[in-house]
C-alpha positions, 0 to 999 in steps of 0.5 A: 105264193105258197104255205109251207109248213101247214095243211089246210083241213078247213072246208073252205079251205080250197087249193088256189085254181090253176089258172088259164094257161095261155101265156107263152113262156118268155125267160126275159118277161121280167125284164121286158117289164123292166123296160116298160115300167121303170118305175116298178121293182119287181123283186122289191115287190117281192120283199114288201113289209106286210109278206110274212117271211115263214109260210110264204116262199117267192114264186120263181122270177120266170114262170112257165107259160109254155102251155098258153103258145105252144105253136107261136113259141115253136114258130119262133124258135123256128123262124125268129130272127135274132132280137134287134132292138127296133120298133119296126123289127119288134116281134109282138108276144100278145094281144091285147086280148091276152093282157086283158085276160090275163089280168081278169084272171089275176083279179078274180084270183085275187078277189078268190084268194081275199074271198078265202082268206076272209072266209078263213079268218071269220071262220077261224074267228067264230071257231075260237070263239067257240071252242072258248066258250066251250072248254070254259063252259066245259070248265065250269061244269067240271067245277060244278061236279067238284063243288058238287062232289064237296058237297056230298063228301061235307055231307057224308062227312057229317053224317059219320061225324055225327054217328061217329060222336053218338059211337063215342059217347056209347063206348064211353057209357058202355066203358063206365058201365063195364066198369061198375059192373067190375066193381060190383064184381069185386064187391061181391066178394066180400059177402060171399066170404063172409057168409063162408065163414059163417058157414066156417064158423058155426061148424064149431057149434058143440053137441046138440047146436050143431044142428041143420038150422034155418040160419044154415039153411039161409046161409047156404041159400046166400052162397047160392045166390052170390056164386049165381049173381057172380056167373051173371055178372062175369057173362055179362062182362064177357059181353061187354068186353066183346061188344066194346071190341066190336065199337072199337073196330067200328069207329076205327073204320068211322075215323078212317072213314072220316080221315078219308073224306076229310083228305079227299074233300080238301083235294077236291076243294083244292081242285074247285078253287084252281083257276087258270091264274092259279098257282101250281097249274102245269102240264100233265102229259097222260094223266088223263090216261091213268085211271086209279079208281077203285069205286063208282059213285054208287059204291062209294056212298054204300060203303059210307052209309055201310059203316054208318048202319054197321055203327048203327048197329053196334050202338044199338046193340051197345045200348041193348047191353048196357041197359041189361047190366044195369037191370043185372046190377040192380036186380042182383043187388036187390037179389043179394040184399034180400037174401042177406036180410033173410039169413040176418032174419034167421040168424036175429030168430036163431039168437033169441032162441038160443037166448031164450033156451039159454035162459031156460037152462039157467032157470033150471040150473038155479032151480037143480043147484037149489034142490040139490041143496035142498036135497044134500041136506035132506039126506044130512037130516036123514043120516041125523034121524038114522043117528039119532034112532040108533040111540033108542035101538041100543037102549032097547036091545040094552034093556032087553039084553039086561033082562035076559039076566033075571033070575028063575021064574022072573024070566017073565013075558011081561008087557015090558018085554012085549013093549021093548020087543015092539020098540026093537023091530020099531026103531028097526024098521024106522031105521031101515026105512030111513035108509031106504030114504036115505039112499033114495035120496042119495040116488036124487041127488046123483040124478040132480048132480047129473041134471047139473052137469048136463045143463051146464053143458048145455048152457056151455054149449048155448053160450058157445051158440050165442057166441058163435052167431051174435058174436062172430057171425052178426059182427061180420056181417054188419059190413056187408056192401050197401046197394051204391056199392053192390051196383058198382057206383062206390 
């Protein structure tokens, strides 16, 4: 027999020897056991139920044994004489020796070939044994590094979760921050307008009021300190602006990060929970071949912990900026109020000023109109003296001028004469110092009228400042924003 169809690479496996050639070669052998052994069917041996019918193909029904008789066959090719089937002409093919021996040569054959085959099937036994165990061993660690690998990507998968909830809650507070500090912003505004028009305002303060003050002083002081906090607060939403754009783009790669993992962990939870039994378990011829990998363990972890130090970093930063804006809203707000209860100050000092000097030029008004009466009729009194020594002057130039008249000799420079001549330049002089008064007093009385005018111009022109600053400037500036709203809370 021989296998068809397979080579034997086992090292036990050895080719069947060649046996011991020393039978002749008789065409008519299997017919002679035919004839000697009637009972045994050589080709129904051939075909036995236990010869498997693929490996094996049968031996040839007349071996050569041309090597075992080479002389005897050459001697009876030669000097056989035809076969008579009788006993005494029989011609005798082999010894007894021969049969012995060749039947201890198909023994030990077989007892090889059993040997080999025995041999084999332990082998081949242990062998598979083996390898079983080994590709299931091999099978096990493999899922051993899947469950593995699910373990590190569920941990880093926690740690960017975890980072990735501290970054939203960052960008949430740094947004709410952001936002106040715009409605501080914008409430801002309204102060500055309001100290403008003041400033608008008190230029239509008149005449002498229109001065350089301290309110002004302030006033413009305010502008100042608004415009300023204004700068800070658009450099510090600048920043926020920027630093919310770089905690944006550094969750994005969190949750791109995250989605990742997530879809890697459940291939690879897929892949830990495949058995031989599972569902969807097939060929995949060359897979083994194709290598797709872009990283290495190493890589692979320093390009998560990267993203977590770079959120990190953000975050920190975030927090470092979000503490800034609200130490700027508090302080510009304080910065503001204090500047804003400056100018009220200045403006509450200016009003009590201007009131007081108000007052004054009131007093002075009552005083100017009083003695402007006092005045006007002093000079109706004056004008009456004037009038009424005008009556003695005419009685006296009267009387001289009649004794002018008298005759001769009683033209005479009497005491009545000197007397009258004395009341004349009298009453003259009288006369001409009452004028005087008179003019003099008329001249007051311009001077007084003048003084009215000017100080009720003057009283015009401070209670156009009262107006201005109590009225106008005070009114508007009782709605400038409380500190909630200046830090951007209302």
């Amino acid at each position: 027999m021989e296998r068809l169809g397979s080579t034997l690479t086992a090292t036990y496996a050895h080719p069947r020897p060649t046996p011991t050639n020393f039978l002749p070669t008789i065409s008519t052998m299997a017919s002679s056991y035919r004839d000697r052994f009637p009972h045994y069917n050589l080709t129904h041996s051939m075909s036995l139920p236990w010869r498997p019918s693929t490996y094996y193909r049968v031996a040839s029904d007349s071996p050569t044994l041309a090597p075992y008789c080479t002389r005897s066959q050459r001697v009876a090719e030669s000097t056989m004489l035809p076969f008579i089937s009788n006993r005494t002409t029989l011609f005798t093919r082999y010894t007894p020796d021969d049969w012995y021996r060749s039947n201890l040569t198909n023994y030990q054959e077989s007892n090889t070939s059993r040997h080999n085959s025995e041999r084999l099937r332990v082998d081949t036994s242990r062998l598979i044994q083996d390898k079983y165990q080994q590709t299931r061993k091999t099978q096990e660690d493999s899922t051993q590094n899947l469950g593995e690998r699910v373990n590190d990507i569920g941990f880093w998968k926690s740690e960017i979760t975890h980072e990735l909830d501290e970054m939203i809650g960052e960008t949430n507070a740094l947004t709410d921050v952001k936002k106040r500090l715009e409605r501080a912003l914008m409430e801002t505004e309204a102060p500055l307008q309001v100290a403008r028009e003041c400033l608008f305002h008190r230029e239509k303060r008149m005449g002498i009021d229109l001065v350089h003050d301290e309110v002004e002083t302030q006033l413009l002081m305010e502008v100042d300190v608004i415009l300023c906090c204004q700068e800070r607060m658009k450099l510090h939403l600048d920043k926020a602006v920027a630093q919310l754009a770089s905690d944006r783009a550094a969750q994005h790669e969190l949750e791109k990060d995250l989605n990742d993992k997530q879809a890697a962990q459940r291939i690879d939870d897929k892949c830990h929970h495949l058995r031989n039994t599972s569902d969807g378990v097939s060929y995949f011829r060359g897979v083994e071949r194709v290598d797709a990998t872009i990283s290495v363990p190493e890589t692979w972890a320093k390009f998560t912990d990267d993203n977590i130090l770079r959120s990190q970093s953000e975050r920190t930063a975030s927090a470092k900026l979000r503490d800034d804006i609200e130490n700027l809203l508090v302080v510009t707000a304080n910065e503001m109020w204090n500047q804003f209860n400056r100018v009220n100050l200045a403006f509450t000092n200016r009003i009590a000023e201007t009131a007081d000097a108000k007052n004054k030029i009131q007093i002075h008004l009552a005083k100017t109109l009083q003695e402007i009466f006092q005045t006007e009729m002093t000079i109706e009194s004056i004008k009456k003296a004037i009038k009424d020594k005008s009556a003695f002057l005419k009685v006296a130039q009267t009387r001289l001028d009649e004794r002018t008249r008298r005759p001769n000799i009683e033209l005479c420079r009497d005491m009545a004469q000197l007397r009258l001549v004395n009341e004349v330049y009298e009453v003259d002089d009288t006369i001409q110092t009452l004028q005087q008064r008179l003019r003099e007093a008329e001249d007051t009385l311009q001077s007084l009228v003048h003084t009215k005018a000017t100080l009720e111009h003057d009283l015009a022109v401070k209670a156009n400042s009262l107006y201005i600053d109590q009225e106008k400037c005070m009114s508007m500036r009782r709605s400038f924003p409380n500190t909630l709203r200046l830090v951007g809370f209302c």
